[in-house]
C-alpha positions in Angstrom: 77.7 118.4 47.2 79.5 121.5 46.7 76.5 124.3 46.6 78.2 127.1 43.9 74.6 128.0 42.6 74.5 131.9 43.2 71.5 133.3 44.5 70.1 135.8 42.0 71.7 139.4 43.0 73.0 142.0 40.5 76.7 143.3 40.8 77.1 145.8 43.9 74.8 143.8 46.3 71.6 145.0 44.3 69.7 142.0 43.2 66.0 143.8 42.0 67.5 147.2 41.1 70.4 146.1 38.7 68.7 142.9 36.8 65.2 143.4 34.9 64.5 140.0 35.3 65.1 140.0 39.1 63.1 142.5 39.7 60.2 140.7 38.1 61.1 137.3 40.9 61.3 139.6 43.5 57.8 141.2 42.6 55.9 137.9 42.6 58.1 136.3 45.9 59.7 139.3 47.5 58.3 142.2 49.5 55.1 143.7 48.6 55.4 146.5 51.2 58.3 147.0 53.5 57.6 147.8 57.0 60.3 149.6 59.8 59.8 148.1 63.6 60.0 149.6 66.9 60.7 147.8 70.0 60.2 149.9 73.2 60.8 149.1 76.9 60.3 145.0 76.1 60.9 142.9 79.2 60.9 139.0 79.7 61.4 136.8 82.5 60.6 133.1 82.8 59.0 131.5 85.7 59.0 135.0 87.4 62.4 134.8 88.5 65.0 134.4 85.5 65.6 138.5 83.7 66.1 137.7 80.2 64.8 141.1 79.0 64.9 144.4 80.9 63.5 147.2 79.2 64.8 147.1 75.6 64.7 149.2 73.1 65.8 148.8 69.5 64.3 150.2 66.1 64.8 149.2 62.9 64.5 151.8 59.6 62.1 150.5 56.8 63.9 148.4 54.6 66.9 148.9 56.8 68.7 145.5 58.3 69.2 145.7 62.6 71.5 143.1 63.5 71.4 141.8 67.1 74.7 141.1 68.5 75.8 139.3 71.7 77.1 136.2 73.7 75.1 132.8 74.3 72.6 133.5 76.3 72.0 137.5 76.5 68.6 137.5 75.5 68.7 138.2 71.7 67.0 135.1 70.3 64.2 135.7 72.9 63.9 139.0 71.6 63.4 137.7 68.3 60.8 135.6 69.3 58.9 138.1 70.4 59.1 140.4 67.7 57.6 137.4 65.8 54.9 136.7 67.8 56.1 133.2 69.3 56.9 134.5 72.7 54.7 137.2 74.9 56.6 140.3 76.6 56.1 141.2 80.3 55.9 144.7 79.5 57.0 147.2 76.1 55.4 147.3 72.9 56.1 146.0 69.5 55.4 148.1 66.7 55.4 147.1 62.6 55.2 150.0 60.2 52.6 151.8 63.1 50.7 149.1 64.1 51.0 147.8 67.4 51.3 144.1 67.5 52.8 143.8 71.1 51.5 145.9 74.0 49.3 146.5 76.6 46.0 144.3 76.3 47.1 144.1 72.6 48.7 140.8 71.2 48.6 140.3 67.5 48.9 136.6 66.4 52.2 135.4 64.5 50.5 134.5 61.8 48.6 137.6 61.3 51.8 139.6 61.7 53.2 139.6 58.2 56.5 138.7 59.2 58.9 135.9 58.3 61.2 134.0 60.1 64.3 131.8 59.0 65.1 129.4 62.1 68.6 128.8 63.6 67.8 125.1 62.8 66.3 125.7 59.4 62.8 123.3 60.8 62.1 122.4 57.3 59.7 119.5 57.3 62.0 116.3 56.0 59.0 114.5 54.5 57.8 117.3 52.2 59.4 118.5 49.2 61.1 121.5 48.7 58.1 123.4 46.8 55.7 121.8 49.1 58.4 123.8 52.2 58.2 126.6 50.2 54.5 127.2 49.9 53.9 125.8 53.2 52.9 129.7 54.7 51.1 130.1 51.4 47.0 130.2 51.5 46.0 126.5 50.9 44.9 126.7 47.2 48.8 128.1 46.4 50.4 125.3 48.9 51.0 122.3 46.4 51.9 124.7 43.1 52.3 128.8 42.5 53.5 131.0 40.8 55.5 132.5 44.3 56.5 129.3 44.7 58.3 129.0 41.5 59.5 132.5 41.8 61.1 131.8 45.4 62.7 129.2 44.2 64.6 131.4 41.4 65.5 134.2 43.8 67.6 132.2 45.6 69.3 130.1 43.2 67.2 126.9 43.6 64.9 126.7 40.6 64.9 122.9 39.1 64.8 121.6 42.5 61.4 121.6 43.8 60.6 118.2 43.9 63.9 117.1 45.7 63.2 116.4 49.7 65.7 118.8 52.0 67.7 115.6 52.7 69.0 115.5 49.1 70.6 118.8 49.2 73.9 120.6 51.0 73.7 122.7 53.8 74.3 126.0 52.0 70.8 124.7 50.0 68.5 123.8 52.8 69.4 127.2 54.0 68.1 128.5 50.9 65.1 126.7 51.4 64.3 128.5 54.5 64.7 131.5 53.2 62.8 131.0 50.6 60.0 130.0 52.2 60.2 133.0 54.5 60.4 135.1 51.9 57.4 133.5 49.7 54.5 135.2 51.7 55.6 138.4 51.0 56.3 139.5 54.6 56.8 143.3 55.1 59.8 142.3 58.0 62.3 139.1 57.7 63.7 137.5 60.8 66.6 135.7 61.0 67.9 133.5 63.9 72.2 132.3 63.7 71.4 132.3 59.6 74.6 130.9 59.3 75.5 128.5 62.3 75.0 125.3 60.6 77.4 125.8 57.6 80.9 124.7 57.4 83.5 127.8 57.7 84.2 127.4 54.2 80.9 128.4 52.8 79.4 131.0 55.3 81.4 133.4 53.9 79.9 133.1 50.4 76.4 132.8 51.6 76.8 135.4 53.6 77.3 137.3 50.8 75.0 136.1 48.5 71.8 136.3 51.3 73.3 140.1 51.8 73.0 140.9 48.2 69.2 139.4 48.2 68.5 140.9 51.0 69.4 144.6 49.4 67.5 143.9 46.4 64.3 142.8 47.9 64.5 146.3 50.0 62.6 144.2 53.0 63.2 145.3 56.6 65.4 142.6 58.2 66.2 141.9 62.1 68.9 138.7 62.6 70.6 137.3 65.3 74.3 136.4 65.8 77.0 136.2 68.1 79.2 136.7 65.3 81.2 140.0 65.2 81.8 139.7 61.8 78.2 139.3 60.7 76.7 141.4 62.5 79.2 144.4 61.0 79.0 143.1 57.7 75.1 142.7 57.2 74.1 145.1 59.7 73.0 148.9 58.9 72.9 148.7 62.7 73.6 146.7 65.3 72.6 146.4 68.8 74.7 144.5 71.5 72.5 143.1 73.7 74.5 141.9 76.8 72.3 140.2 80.2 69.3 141.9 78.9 69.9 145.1 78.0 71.3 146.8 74.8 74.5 147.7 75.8 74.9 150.3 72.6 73.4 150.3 69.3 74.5 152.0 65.9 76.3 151.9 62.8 79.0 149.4 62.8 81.4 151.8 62.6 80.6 153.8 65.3 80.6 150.7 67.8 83.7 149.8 66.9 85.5 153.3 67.2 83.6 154.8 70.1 82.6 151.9 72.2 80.8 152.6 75.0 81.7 150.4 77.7 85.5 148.8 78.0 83.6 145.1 77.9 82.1 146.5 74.5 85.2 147.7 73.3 87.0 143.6 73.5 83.4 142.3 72.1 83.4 144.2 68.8 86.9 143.4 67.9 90.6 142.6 69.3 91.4 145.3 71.4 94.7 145.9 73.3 93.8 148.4 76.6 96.8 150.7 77.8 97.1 152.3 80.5 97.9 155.8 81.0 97.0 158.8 82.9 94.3 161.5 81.2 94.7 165.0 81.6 91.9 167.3 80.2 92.3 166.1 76.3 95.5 164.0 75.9 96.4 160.7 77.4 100.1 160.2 78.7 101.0 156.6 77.6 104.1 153.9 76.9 103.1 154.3 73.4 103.2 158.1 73.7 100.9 161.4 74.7 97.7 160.2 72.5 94.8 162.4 71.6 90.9 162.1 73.6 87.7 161.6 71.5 86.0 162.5 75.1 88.3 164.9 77.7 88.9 163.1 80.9 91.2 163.4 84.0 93.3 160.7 86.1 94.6 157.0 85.4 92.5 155.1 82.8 93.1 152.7 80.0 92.5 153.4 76.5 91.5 151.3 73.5 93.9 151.0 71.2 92.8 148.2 68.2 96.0 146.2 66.5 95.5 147.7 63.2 96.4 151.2 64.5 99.9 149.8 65.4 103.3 149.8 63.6 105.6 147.3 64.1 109.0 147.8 63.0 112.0 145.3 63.2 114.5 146.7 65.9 118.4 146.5 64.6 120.4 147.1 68.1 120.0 146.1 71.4 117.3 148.1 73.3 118.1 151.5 73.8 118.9 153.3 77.1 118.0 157.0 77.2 121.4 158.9 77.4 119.5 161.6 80.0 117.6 159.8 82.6 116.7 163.3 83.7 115.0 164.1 80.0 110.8 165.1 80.2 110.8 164.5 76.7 107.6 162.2 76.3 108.4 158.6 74.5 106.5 158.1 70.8 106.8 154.8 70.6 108.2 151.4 73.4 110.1 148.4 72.4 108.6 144.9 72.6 109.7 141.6 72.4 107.4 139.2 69.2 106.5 136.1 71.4 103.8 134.6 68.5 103.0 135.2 64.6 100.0 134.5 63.2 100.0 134.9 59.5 96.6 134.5 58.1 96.9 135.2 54.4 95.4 138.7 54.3 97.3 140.0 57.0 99.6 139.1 59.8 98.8 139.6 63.6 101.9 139.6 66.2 101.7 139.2 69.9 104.2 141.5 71.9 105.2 141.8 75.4 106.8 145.0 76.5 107.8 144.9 80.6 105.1 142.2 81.4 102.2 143.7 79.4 101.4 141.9 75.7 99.8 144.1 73.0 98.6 143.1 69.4 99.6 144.4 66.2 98.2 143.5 63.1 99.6 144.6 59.6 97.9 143.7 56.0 101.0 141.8 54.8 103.4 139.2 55.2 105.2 138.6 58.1 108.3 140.8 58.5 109.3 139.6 62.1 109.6 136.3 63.7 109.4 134.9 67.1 112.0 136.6 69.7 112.8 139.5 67.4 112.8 143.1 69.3 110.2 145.2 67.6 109.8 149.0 67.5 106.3 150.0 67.8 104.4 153.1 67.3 100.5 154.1 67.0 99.3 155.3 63.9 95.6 155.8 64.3 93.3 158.6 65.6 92.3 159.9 68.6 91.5 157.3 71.7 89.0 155.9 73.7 89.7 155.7 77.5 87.6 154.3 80.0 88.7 155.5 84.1 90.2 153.0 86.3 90.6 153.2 90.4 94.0 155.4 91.4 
């Protein structure tokens, strides 16, 4: 069944601040006291020999949201686990608003750790109801009927339903569930695993927002997992790319994507096209023009150059020839042949060769060039990123 039930949030992404009567759910189901984490120098490896861990560290601000970004594989869900209690760390501590729950000689039971986890898989129980999976983390006396119950239920758009089994309801909803019922013990940190994995393409997007919105209400320190780009930028405050291990970098989305500091990071967080060019001191000399350092550097590298900070331009005449052969005056833009479009809707992308090399340009419109056309193009962003390659 379609699932068009909004979760309760206010305008802005502000569920408890901007609606009375939210605020009042979010006090009986929400977060009674929010609770930053600190993960130091955590390592795991399984049966002695596989690394999945080496020495992590990531924090999380109280009442912040960390996002934990990286391929299949890398460690992250692990991680996770661990923070919740369900796996044991070789070495590092875990730390929840100052009290160690992870660490040397010290290993503080999941259950005691005030912490609630949503599952990549959802693992509600099919043969209970949805009130009865709600109040399942509940003490016993609360576990058949509550008031929390009933209030979780509300906060995420569900109330009316509590007697229907998970089976009867849409994806989008049995998500809910989960939440809810993560949410119903009123744990000072929420962990979430791929939230949004098992829905259709169609309605991550809205969930996505409507969990982000609930999630900035309730004010409750969050940690999630993905391998999505896109999530992890939108939800995060910060995120932490965890590749083979180890945090690659960690910060604000923003940062990450401008100032990436590896080359592999640079292709992870987003399409990047990497030109080559030689550095000397602060500017880069490339095809596309003498381009502006963030960091000074000297000799061949490539530099990061993303598709939206190019300009594409439909070229009239054939390809020019300089008249001088002889002139030093440095090129501010190259001429490259449109091999694809993609047209998306919001925006088009177009893939361009120029002497054997492709690039990507994107532009927030319709298409205004078409496959084999000659296209001027020039860089219109900031200054660059460049990364040192062998002479």
């Amino acid at each position: 069944m379609p699932d068009t039930t909004p979760i309760s949030a206010g305008p802005g992404g502000s569920a408890a601040a901007s609606d009375p009567s939210v605020a009042g759910v979010a006090g009986v189901a929400g977060v009674e006291v929010s609770a930053g984490v600190e993960v130091s120098g955590v390592s795991k490896s399984f049966d002695g020999t596989t690394v999945v861990l080496d020495g992590v560290d990531v924090s999380v601000a109280d009442g912040a949201t960390l996002a934990l970004l990286g391929p299949s594989g890398c460690g992250k869900t692990t991680l996770l686990r661990i923070i919740a209690g369900l796996e044991s760390a070789d070495a590092g501590t875990v730390v929840v608003g100052g009290r160690t729950l992870t660490g040397p000689g010290q290993f503080v039971a999941p259950e005691s750790r005030r912490i609630g986890m949503v599952f990549q898989d959802w693992a509600l129980f099919p043969h209970l109801s949805v009130a009865r999976n709600i109040g399942f983390g509940l003490p016993r006396a609360e576990r058949r009927e509550s008031p929390r119950i009933d209030a979780a239920l509300e906060l995420v758009g569900l109330s009316g339903l509590g007697d229907r089994l998970p089976s009867t309801l849409s994806g989008g909803q049995q998500q809910r569930v989960a939440l809810a019922r993560a949410i119903a013990p009123r744990p000072s940190v929420l962990l979430l695993d791929e939230p949004f994995s098992n829905l259709d393409a169609a309605l991550r997007g809205q969930i996505r927002t409507e969990i982000h919105q609930l999630l900035v209400g309730l004010g409750i320190t969050t940690v999630f997992v993905t391998h999505d780009q896109d999530e992890a930028f939108v939800l995060g405050d910060t995120v932490a790319v965890i590749s083979h291990g180890r945090v690659v970098q960690s910060g604000p989305p923003a940062e990450l994507y401008e100032r990436p500091a590896t080359r592999w990071l640079a292709g992870f967080v987003g399409d990047a096209n990497f030109v080559p060019g030689v550095a000397d001191g602060g500017t880069v000399r490339t095809a596309l023009g003498t381009l502006e350092l963030q960091q000074p550097a000297d000799g061949p590298v490539e530099v990061v150059v993303r598709p939206e900070h190019l300009e594409v331009e439909a070229v009239q005449t054939a390809p020019s020839v300089p008249a001088d052969s002889t002139s030093t005056a440095p090129p501010t833009s190259l001429e490259a042949t449109v091999e694809l479009v993609e047209y998306v809707g919001h925006g088009t992308t177009y893939l361009l060769d120029h002497d054997g090399e492709s690039l990507r340009a994107h532009r927030p419109s319709l298409p205004i060039l078409q496959r084999g056309d000659l296209a001027r193009v020039r860089y219109v962003g900031g200054a660059v990123v460049a990364f040192l390659t062998s002479p």
